[in-house]
N, C-alpha and C positions, 0 to 999 in steps of 0.2 A: 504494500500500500504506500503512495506517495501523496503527500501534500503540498499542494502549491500555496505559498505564501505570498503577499504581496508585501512587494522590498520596497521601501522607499528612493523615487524618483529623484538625483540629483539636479540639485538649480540649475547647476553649472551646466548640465549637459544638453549639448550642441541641439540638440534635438528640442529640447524647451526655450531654449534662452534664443534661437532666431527666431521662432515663431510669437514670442513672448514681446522681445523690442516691437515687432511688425505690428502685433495688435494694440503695444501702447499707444502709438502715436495714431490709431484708427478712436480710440477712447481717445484723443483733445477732442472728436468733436463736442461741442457743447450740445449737443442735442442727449449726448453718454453721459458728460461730466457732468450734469448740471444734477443728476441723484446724488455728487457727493459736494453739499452746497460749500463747503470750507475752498475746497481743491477746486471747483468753478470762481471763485471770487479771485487765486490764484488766476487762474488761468487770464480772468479782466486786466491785472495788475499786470500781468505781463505782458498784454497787448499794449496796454497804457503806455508802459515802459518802452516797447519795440515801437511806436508812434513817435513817445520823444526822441529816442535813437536818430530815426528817422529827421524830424527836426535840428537835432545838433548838428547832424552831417549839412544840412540845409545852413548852419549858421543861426538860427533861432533856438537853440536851448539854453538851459540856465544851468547845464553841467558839462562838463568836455561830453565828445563824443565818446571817447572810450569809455570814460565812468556807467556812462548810459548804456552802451551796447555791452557793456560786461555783467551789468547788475539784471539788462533784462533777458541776458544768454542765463542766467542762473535761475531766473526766476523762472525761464521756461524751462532748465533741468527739473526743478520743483516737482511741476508739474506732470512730467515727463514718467520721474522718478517716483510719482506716488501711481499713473498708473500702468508703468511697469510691474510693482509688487502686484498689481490684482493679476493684471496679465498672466504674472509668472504662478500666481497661487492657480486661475487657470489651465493653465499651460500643462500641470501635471495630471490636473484631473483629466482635461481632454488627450492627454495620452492614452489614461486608463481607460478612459470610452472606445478610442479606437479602437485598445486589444478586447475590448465589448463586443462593438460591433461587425470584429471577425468572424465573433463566433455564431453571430448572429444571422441564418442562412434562409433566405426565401427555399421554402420548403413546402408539398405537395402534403394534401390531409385526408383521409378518407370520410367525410362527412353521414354520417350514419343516417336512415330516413327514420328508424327505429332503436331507441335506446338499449339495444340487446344484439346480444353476440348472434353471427348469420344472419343480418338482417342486411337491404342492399345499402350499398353508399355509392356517394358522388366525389369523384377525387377534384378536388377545390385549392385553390392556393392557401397559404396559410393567413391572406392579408382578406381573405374574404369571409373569414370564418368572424359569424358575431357570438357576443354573449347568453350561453345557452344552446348552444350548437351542441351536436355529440359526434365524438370522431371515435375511429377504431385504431388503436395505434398497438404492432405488432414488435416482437423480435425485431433489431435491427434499424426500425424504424426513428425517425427523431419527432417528438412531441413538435405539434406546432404551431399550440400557443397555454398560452396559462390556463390552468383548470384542476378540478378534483375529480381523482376516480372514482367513476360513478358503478365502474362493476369489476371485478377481475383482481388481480394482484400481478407485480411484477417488479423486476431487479430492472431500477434506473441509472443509468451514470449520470452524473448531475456536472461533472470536470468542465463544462464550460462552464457554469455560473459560479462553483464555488471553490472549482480549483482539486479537490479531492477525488482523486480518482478510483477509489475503492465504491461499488454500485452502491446503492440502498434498496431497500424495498420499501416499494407506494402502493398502498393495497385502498380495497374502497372499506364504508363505514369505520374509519379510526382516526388516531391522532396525528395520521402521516399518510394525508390523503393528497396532501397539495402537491402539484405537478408543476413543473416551469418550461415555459417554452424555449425550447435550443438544446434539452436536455435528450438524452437517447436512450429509448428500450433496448434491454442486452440481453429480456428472456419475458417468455410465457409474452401475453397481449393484456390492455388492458381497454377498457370504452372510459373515456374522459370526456366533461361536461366542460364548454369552456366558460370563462368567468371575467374574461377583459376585454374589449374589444379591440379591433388593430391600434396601434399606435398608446394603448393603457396598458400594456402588459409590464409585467414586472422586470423583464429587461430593460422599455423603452423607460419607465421610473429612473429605474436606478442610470441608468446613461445619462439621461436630464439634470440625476444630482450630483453625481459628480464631475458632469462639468460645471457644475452651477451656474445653469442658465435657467433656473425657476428656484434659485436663493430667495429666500424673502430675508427681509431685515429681520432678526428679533428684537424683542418688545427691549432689551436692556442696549441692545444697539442701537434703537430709535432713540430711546433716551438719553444714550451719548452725545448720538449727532446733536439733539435740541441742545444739550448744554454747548457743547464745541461750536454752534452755529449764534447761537447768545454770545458765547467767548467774543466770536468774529464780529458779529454787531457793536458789541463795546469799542472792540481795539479801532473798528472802524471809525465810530464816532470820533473818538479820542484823537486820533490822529486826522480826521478832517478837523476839527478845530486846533488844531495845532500849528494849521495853516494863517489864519486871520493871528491869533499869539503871536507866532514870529512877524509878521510883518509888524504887530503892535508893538513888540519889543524892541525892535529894530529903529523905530522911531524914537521910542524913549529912551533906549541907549547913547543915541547917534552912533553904531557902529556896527560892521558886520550886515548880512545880506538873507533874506527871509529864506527858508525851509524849500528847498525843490521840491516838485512834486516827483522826481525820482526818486529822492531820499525818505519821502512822505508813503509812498508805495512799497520800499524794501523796510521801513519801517514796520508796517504793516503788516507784513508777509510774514517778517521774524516774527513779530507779538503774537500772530495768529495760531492758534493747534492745531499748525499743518504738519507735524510728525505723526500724529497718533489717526488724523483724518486720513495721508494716505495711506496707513498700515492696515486701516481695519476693518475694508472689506477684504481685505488678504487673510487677517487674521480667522474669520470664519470660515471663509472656503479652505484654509490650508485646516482648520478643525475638522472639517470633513472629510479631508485627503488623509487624515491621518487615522481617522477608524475606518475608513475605507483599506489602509494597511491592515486591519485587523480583523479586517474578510466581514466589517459590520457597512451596514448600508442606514444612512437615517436620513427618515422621508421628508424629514423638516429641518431647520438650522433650530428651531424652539425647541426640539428635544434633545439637542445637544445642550442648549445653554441649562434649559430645565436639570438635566444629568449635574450640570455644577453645581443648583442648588437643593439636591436633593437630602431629604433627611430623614427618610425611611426606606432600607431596601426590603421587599418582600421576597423571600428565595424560596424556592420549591427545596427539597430535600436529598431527594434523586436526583444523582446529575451532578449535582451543584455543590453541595455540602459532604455527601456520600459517595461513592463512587458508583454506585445506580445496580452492580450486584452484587446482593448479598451472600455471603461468603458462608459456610461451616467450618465451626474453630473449637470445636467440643462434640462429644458423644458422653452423655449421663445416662448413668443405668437409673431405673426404679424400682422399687417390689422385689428386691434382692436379685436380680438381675446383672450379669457383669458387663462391663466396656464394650468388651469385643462382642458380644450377643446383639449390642444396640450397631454396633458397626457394622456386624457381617450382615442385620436388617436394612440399615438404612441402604447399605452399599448393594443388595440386590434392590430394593425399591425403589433405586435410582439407576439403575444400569442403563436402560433404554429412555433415562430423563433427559433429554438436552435441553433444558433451561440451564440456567449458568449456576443459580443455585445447585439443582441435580447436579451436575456437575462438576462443583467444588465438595459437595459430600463423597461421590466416587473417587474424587484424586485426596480427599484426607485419608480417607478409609485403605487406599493403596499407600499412604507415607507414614502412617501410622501401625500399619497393622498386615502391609504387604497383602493386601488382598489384590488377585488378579480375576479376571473375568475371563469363565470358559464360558465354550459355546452354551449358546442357550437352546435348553432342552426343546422337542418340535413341536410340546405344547404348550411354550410360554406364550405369555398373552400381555401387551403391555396395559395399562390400566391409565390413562390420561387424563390429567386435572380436568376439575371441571368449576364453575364457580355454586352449582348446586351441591357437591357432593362435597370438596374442599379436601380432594383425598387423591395422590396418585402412588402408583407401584406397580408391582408385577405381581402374576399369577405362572407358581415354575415349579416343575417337580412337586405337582399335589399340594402346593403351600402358597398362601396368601402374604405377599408384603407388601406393608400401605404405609404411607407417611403424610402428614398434613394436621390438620389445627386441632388441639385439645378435643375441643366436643365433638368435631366429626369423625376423631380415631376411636373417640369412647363410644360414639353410638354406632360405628362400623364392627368395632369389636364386639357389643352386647347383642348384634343383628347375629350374630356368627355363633350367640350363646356363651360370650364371655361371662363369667360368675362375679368379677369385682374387678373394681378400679383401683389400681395401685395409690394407696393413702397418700405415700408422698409427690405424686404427681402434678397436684395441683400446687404444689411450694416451690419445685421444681420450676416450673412454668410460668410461676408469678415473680420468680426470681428471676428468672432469662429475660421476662420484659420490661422490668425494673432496672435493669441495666443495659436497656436500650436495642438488644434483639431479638430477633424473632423465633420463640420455640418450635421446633416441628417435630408433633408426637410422633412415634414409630413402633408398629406391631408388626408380630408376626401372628397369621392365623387368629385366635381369639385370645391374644393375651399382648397386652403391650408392655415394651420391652424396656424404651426411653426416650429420652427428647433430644433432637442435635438442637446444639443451640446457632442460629444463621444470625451473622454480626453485619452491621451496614459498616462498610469501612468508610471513616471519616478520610476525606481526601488530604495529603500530605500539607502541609505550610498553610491551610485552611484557617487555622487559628488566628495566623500572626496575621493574613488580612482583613478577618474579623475586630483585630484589635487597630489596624492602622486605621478601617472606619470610623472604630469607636474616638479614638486619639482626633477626627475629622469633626467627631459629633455627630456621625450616620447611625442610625439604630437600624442591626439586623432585625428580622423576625424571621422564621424559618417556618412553611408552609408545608402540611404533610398529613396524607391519608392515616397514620398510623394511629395507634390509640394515643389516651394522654402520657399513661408511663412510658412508652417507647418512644415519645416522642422528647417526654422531657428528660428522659437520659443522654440522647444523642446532639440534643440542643445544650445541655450541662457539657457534654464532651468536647461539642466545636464549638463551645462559648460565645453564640449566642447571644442575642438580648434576650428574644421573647420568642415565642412558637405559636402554631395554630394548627390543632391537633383535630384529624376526622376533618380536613377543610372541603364543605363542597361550594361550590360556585358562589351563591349568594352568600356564605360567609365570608369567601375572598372579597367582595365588594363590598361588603358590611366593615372589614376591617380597611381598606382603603379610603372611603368614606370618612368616617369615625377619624381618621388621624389627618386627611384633610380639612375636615372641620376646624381639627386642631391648631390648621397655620402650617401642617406639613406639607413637602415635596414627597411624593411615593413613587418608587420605580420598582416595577416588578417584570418578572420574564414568563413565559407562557406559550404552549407549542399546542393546547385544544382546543377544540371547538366551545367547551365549558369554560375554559379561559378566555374569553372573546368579552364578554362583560368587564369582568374588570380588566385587562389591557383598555378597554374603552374610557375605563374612567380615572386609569393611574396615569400621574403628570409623565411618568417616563416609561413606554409600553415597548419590550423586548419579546418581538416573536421570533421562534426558531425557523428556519428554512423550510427545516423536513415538517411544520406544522401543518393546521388545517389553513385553509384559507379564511375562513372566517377570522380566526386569529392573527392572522399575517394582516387582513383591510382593518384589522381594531389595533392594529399597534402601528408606531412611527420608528420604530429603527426594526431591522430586519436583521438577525445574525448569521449570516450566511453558511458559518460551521456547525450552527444549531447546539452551541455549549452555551448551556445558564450562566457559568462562569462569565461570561463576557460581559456583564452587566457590571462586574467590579472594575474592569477597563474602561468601559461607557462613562462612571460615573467618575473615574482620575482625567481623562480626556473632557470631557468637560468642566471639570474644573480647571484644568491644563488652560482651555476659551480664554475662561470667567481671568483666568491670573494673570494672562498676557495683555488682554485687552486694558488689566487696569495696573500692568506693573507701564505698559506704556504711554497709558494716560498719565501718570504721577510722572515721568520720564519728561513727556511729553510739554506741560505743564510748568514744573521745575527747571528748564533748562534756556527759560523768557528771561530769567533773572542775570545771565552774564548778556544777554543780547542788549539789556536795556544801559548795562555799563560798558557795552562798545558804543550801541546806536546814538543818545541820547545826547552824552557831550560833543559827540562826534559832529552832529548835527546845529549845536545852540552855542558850539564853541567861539565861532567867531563875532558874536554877540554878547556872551558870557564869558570870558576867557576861564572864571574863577572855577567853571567846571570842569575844567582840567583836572582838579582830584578825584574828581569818579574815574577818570583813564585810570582803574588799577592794574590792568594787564599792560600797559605803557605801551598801548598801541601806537604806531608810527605816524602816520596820518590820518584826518578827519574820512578822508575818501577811503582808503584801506582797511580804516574801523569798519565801516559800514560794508564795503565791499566783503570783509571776512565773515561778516556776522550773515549776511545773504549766502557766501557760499557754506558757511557750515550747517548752516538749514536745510539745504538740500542737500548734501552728503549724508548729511546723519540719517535721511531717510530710508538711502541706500545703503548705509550700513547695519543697521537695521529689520532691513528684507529679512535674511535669511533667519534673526529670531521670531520675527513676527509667522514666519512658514511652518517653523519649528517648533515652536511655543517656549516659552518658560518655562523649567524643569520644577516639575511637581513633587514637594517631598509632605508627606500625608503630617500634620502637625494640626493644633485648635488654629480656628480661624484668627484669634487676638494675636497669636505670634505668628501667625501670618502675616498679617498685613505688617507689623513691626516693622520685621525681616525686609519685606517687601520696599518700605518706605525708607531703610537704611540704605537700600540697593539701589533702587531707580529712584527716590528722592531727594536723596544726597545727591548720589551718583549723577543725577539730573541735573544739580545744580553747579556739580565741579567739571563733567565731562566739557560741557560749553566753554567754559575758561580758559584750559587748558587747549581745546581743540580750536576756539578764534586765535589762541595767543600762538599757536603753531603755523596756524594759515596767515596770519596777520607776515608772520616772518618770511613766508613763501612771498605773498603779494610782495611785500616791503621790498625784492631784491630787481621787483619790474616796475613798481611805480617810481 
């Protein structure tokens, strides 16, 4: 069996980064920029500038021409450079569309006139098939298009959509009924009902989000832009009356010459939070390029961000918490019965069991007790679970072996004319569930023998990310058909906050509900059709691949590997969003304070002489002050990119030393990188002006 991963696309590479410059400069147009209102005002400023340019060469400006045509070649890097980063956050995605849409093959369907096997069909394209149609899809065949098996069973390769090349089995009436178009039968046929129409299918979704070209903003990212768009309204005012000032000044001084409006315009540029404005619609689409690394598909950018503010996860048990089979890790005698009596039973009552449980009783009972299996006699008979009977084993050699739940072995055994029930049986068995596994009594004939006790194995390091949530402030719950003692020994073992024992459907939503009332975030995962309610009403709804399709239309991220686990990546990757966005906003923000002690005296100096002590980076000239502070505005953007792509390294802490940490790094850090990086450029310019 081999898994295809998805490796992260380098910036750098030849392949992204031409195609990425090409589409930035197709974004100037303002009809593109003008959704991102900070980086369109830019873009005014810069024409403005390229006007006076224009004028100075003419003889009519109020600054050299070079000053002018150098500050508005920057101010169009600006521009340039913020939407470069979207480009390039772009750019990876629509690589990963591409190798999508390879796999993606107009493809012939056999259109059924009747929803039953032998019945005639019509062979149709697969772009003509609607919602509701029934096809016949055989051996060999490629499904072709989304749907649930509506009769049949069969072994699918799914290796186009998810990479894994090991088949599955999609059978109809169950939890793993949903079909994907692109994927191909490798055995037996089945009839599939489809469920999307051309161009809605769950290919054509997921190609659309990852290249993000049906992104919506979410609701904290609207909120950004209204403040950083208010930021821009201030600084504008600010600096339009700064105009009438200096000419006022200027007269009451007698000295020095009013405010250019070059210098008036890169003023402005600097003061505005044009760092963080062009990073972050980058920052989102590279949040989705990054669990799209993680074979997860999310149908909204709101359930990513949601994922960051979550604070309840609900986990199913199986899967997630357990390793999904339970194990045999003991043979107890009863009624003075020995070891090997309960093993040499269970071990024939399991011979022809192929569940995984049977299975691990057969390979104890051989490492414990060296049992081997001879042929089975011509009249064994195998005996197969049933959910009426709750008993399976074999009938061999004139002898009855059954294994299965307390009550059903004792009233199998008293049908048979058993005389009594071994006294300590039931202590036995209340002790095995008390500690979190599942007893399975075991007779032979009319007399029962003992109980193997079947453990759910808790998955390895399960704990310590149990504790890295809690250390977040996230409350597990762990959700599970099992009674209350087996459930809260196994919840006491992988620590756990809370559980929900015997969970059927309306109790899932009833505890969903109940903790949203509360002011909680809830994210849960879910792969049934019984699941489909609450994924409808949890803020963050994780369906698995191999689910039903009702479950896959009620949730918004999709996991493509069909592991529950993926729900604890979901919820670090979006907080990974949530931490970028605002370690660059603080970044962003903090770093106006060395621009206004380059721009400031730069500009009122010859008016003012006396503000020559704000020059504390001893900038060389009033025009190279300003000139440095413009160019290190746009560089930073650029330098920048690749964190904004990448995100900010998540390390799981309470949120108060979060943000601390956060604000020592990019607040500080905001405020000394600019000083140091004008007082560096100030030297470069200095050696040509």
């Amino acid at each position: 069996m081999t898994k295809h991963s998805q490796q992260p696309i380098s910036i750098f590479d030849p392949q992204i980064m031409r195609p990425a410059l090409i589409e930035s400069l197709r974004k100037l147009d303002p009809r593109t920029l003008w959704h991102n209102p900070v980086m369109f005002m830019v873009e005014i400023a810069s024409i403005i500038t390229l006007a006076t340019f224009f004028m100075s060469l003419a003889g009519a400006g109020e600054e050299p021409a070079w000053f002018t045509g150098l500050v508005s070649l920057w101010l169009w890097l600006t521009v340039i450079f913020a939407t470069f980063s979207e480009a390039l956050a772009e750019g990876r995605g629509k690589a990963r569309a591409a190798s999508l849409r390879k796999t993606r093959t107009e493809v012939m369907a056999k259109r059924l006139n009747k929803p039953e096997f032998g019945s005639d069909f019509t062979v149709v394209g697969a772009n003509q098939l609607c919602k509701d149609d029934y096809i016949l899809v055989e051996a060999g065949e490629l499904i072709a298009g989304d749907g649930d098996v509506f009769a049949g069973a069969a072994l699918v390769n799914e290796a186009a959509v998810t990479g894994e090349s090991a088949p599955v089995v999609r059978e109809s009436g169950g939890d793993r009924s949903a079909v994907t178009g692109g994927t191909k039968v490798i055995a037996n046929a089945i009839i599939v009902r489809i469920t999307a129409n051309p161009g809605e299918t769950f290919l054509d979704r997921m190609i659309s989000m990852i290249e993000g070209a049906k992104r919506r903003k979410t609701p904290n990212e609207i909120a950004l832009e209204v403040l950083l768009i208010a930021l821009t309204a201030v600084f504008l005012l600010v600096c339009a009356n700064i105009s009438p000032l200096s000419i006022y000044s200027v007269r009451a001084a007698g000295q020095g010459s009013p405010v250019s409006l070059t210098v008036l315009v890169a003023l402005f540029v600097c003061l505005a939070p044009t760092t963080i404005a062009a990073l972050l619609p980058a920052i989102g689409i590279a949040g989705m390029d990054r669990l799209f690394q993680k074979n997860v598909i999310a149908l909204s950018g709101r359930a990513i961000e949601a994922a960051g503010d979550v604070n309840v996860l609900l986990l199913d048990k199986t899967g997630t918490i357990t390793l999904g089979n339970r194990e045999a890790v003991e043979f107890i005698p009863v009624g003075g019965h020995t070891e090997n009596e309960v093993a040499e039973a269970a071990f024939m009552a399991s011979l022809t069991d192929e569940t995984p449980e049977g299975r691990s009783i057969v390979v104890l009972a051989k490492q414990k007790y060296g049992m081997k299996a001879e042929s089975l006699a011509a009249d064994a008979e195998t005996v197969t679970f049933s959910a009426e009977t709750r008993l399976s084993g074999l009938n061999a050699g004139g002898r009855q072996y059954r294994k299965g739940a307390s009550d059903s072995t004792a009233a199998f055994v008293k049908s048979l004319g058993g005389k009594s029930i071994p006294g300590d049986l039931e202590a036995v068995v209340d002790k095995v569930a008390r500690a979190g596994a599942t007893p399975l009594v075991v007779s032979c004939d009319a007399e029962i023998l003992g109980v193997v006790n079947l453990k759910d194995i808790i998955k390895g390091g399960i704990q310590e990310r149990f504790q890295q949530l809690r250390s977040m402030g996230i409350k597990t719950v762990m959700i599970t058909g099992d009674n209350p003692l087996t459930a809260a020994a196994i919840a006491a073992e992988a620590q756990v906050d809370d559980f929900l024992a015997q969970a059927k459907p309306e109790e899932k939503l009833r505890l969903i509900r109940e903790n949203q009332a509360a002011g909680y975030m809830v994210a849960m995962t879910g792969d049934g059709t019984n699941d489909a309610p609450a994924l409808a009403q949890a803020d963050v709804a994780v369906a698995m691949n191999t689910g039903t399709q009702p479950a896959r239309e009620a949730a918004n991220i999709i996991d493509l590997d069909s592991n529950p686990t993926k729900l604890l990546d979901i919820v670090e990757v979006g907080k990974q969003i949530l931490m970028t966005r605002g370690n660059l906003t603080t970044f962003s923000i903090s770093n106006d304070i060395a621009k206004y002690f380059a721009i400031v005296p730069a500009m009122m100096l010859s008016v003012y002489p006396q503000l020559g002590v704000l020059n504390i980076m001893g900038l060389a000239t009033p025009m190279s002050a300003i000139l440095s502070a413009v160019i290190f505005n746009a560089v930073i953007i650029l330098l920048l990119v690749p964190l904004a792509l990448k995100g900010t390294k998540f390390r799981p802490m309470p949120a108060e030393k979060l943000l601390i940490n956060n604000l020592l790094i990019y607040g500080v850090g905001g405020v000394i990188a600019p000083f140091v990086g004008i007082k560096a450029i100030d030297m470069v310019v200095g050696l040509f002006v």
